[in-house]
C-alpha positions in Angstrom: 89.8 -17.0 9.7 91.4 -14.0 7.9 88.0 -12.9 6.9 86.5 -13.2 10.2 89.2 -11.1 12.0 89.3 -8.4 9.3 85.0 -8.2 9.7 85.9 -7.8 13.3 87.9 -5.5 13.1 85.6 -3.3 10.8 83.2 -4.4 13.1 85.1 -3.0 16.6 86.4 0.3 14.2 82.5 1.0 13.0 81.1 0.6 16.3 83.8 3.2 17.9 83.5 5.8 15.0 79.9 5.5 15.9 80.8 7.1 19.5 83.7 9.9 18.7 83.5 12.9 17.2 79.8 12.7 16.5 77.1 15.0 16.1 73.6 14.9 18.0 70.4 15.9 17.3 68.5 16.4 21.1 64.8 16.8 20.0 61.7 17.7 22.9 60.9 14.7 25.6 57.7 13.2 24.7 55.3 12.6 28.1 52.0 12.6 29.0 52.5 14.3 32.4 50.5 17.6 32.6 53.3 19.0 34.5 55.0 21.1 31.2 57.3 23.0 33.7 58.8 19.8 35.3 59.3 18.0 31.8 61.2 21.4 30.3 64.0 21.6 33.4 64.4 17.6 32.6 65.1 18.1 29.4 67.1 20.9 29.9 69.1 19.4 32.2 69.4 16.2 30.1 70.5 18.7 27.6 73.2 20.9 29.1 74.6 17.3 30.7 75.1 16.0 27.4 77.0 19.1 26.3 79.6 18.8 28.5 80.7 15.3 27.6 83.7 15.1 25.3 83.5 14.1 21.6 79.9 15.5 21.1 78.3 18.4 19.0 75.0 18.4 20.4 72.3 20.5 18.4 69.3 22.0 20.0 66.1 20.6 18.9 64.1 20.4 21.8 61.6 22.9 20.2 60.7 19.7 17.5 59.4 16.0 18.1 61.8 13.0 16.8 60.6 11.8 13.1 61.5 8.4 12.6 60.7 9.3 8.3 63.6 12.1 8.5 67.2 9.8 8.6 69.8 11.9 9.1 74.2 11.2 9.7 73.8 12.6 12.8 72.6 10.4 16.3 69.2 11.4 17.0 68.1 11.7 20.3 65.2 11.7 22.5 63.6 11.1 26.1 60.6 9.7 27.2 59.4 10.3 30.7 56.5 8.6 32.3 54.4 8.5 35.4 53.4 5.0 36.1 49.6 4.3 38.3 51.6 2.8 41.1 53.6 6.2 41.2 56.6 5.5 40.5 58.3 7.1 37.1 59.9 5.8 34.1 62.6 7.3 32.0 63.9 6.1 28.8 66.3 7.5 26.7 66.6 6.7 22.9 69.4 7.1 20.3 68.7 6.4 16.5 71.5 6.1 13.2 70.2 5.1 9.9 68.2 2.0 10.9 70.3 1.2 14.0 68.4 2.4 17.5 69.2 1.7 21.3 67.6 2.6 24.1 67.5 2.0 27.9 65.3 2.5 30.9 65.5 3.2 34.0 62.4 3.6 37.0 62.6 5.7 39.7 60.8 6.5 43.1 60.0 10.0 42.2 60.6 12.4 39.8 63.5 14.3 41.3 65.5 10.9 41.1 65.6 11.5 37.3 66.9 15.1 37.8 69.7 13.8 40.2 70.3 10.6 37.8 70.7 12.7 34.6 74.6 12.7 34.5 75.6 9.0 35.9 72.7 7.8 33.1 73.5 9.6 30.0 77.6 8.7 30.7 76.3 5.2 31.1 74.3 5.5 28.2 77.0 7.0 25.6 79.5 4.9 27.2 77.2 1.4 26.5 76.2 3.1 23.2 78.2 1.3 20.7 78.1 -2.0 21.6 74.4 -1.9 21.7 73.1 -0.6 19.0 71.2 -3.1 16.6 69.2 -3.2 13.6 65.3 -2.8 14.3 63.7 -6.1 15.0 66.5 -7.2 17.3 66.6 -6.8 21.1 67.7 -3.2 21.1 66.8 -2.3 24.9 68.5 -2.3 28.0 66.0 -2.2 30.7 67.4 -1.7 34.3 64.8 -1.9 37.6 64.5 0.4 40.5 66.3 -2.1 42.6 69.5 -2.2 39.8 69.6 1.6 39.6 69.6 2.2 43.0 71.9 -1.0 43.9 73.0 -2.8 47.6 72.6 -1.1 50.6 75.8 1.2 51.5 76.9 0.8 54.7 77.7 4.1 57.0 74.9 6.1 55.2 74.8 9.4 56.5 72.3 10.5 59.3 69.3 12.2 58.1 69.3 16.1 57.9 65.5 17.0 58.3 66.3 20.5 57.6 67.2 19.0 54.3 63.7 17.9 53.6 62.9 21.4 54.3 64.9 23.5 51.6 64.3 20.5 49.0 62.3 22.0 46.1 62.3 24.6 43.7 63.6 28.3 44.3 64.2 31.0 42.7 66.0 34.6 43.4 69.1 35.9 41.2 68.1 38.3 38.4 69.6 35.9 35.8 69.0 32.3 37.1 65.7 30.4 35.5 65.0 28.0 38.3 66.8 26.1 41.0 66.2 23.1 42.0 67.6 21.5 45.6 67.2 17.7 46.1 67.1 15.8 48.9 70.5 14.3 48.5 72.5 17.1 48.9 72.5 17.9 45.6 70.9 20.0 42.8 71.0 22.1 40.1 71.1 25.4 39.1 69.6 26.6 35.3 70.5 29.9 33.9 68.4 32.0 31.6 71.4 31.7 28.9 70.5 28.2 28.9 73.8 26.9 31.0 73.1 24.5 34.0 75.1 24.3 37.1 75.3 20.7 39.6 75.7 21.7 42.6 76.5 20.3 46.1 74.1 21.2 49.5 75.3 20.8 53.1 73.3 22.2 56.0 74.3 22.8 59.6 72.1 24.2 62.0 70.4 26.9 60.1 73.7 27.6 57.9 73.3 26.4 54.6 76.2 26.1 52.2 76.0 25.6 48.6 79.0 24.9 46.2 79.7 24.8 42.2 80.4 21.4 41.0 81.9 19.9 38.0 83.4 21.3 34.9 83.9 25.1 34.4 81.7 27.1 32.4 82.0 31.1 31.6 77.7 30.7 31.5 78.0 30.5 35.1 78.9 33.9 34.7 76.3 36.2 32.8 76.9 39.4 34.7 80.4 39.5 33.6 81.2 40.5 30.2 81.5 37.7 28.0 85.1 38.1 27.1 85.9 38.3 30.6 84.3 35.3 31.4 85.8 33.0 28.6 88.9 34.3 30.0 88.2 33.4 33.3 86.2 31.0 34.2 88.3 27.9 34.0 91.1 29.1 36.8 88.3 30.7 38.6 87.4 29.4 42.3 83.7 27.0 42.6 80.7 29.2 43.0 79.6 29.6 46.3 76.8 30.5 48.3 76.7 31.0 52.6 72.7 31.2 53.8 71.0 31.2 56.4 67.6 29.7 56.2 64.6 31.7 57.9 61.3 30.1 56.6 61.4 29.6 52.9 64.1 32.3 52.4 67.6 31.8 52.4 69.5 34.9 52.9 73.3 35.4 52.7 76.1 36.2 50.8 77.8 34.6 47.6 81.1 34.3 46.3 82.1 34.4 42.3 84.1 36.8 39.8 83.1 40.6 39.7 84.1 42.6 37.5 87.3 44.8 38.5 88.9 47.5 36.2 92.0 47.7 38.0 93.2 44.0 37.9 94.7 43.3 34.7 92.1 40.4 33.7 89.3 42.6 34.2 87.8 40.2 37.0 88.7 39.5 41.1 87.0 37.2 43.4 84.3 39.2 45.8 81.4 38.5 47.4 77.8 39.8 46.6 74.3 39.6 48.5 72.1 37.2 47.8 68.6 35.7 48.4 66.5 32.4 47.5 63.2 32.3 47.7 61.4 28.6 47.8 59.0 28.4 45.0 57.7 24.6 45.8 
């Protein structure tokens, strides 16, 4: 009996070492889509999500392919994402230690769903990550449908906003912002060329369009400021946001952040500065 508890106990005290304080290797998403462009800003995403959970040190390696021959200490991780004929998509993410290995998958409608699904998945991933994990051989996936992931029917869903299906897509338009990507939802995202990524939050009225930061701080969200000024910032700083007005496949209007200002004594005050989006796709 003695035995048993103290093997559960290593057991329970393994299995939660495994999560804290550990260090990830993020390699490149392996897919046969032809669409590059679509497969970088999911992993990208993926990656800058994964960031900003706690107890992680996540190391770049999206520029290499997972070897299964090269063990390291360190969680390696990876993403596959597939198109299946019936066109719907599939997206699995895998974790590797040593010999242990978990993954899970998910499908989807369309491809955006994954986008929008990044966060919720990878918390439920890390979260689910220690009790899973299993020695090759074993049942080592956790495979959850479309009807699972997208669960019951909510009551009181919100009326339908077709001017939302008209801004969904991909934009661009500030000097130092990579892509933006609006989904249908009323959400998106936001990728800087410093690598940072920004969820954001997308409510239209009429043809006013209003876009706000969500989530955690981040001084990245700020790469016109200087970097000092920004670390010192950033976390008492309002949400980003942006006020458009939507002519076409332009939104025009103005946004409000930190600017630089060398008479307040923390080099930084709130303003607002002109800005313009420009629908890609």
């Amino acid at each position: 009996m003695i035995r048993r508890l103290i093997a559960a106990a290593i057991y329970v005290l393994t299995s939660w070492a495994w999560v804290f304080a550990e260090t990830i290797d993020f390699y490149a998403t392996v897919s046969t889509s032809t669409d590059a462009g679509m497969i970088k800003m999911s992993t990208d995403i993926l990656y800058t999500q994964l960031q900003t959970m706690d107890g992680y040190t996540v190391i770049d390696r999206r520029n290499e392919n997972y070897n299964p021959v090269n063990k390291s200490q360190n969680i390696s991780f990876y993403t596959e994402i597939q198109e299946e004929s019936s066109g719907s998509w599939t997206c699995t993410l895998n974790a590797f230690k040593g010999e242990a290995a978990f993954s899970s998958t998910k499908e989807y409608d369309s491809y955006y769903k994954i986008l929008m699904d990044a966060k919720a998945s990878l918390e439920n991933f890390m979260l689910n990550l220690s009790g899973n994990i299993v020695i090759p051989g074993q049942e080592s996936s956790e495979t959850v449908s479309r009807e699972n992931e997208d669960g019951p029917a909510r009551p009181n869903v919100r009326k339908h906003n077709p001017i939302m299906d008209t801004i969904a897509g991909t934009w661009e338009g500030e000097e130092l912002t990579d892509k933006i990507l609006i989904l249908r939802g009323g959400r998106g995202f936001i990728i800087f060329k410093n690598g940072a990524t920004m969820n954001i939050s997308v409510s239209v009225e009429g043809s006013d369009v209003t876009i706000k930061q969500k989530g955690k701080p981040n001084a990245s969200f700020y790469p016109s400021l200087p970097r000092q000024d920004a670390l010192k910032n950033a976390a008492s700083a309002s949400p980003i946001e942006w006020n458009f007005k939507l002519e076409g496949k332009t939104l025009t209007g103005i946004k409000k952040t930190l600017v630089s200002d060398k008479k307040s004594s923390t080099g930084v005050s709130e303003g607002n500065v002109n800005a313009t989006w420009t629908k890609v796709h």
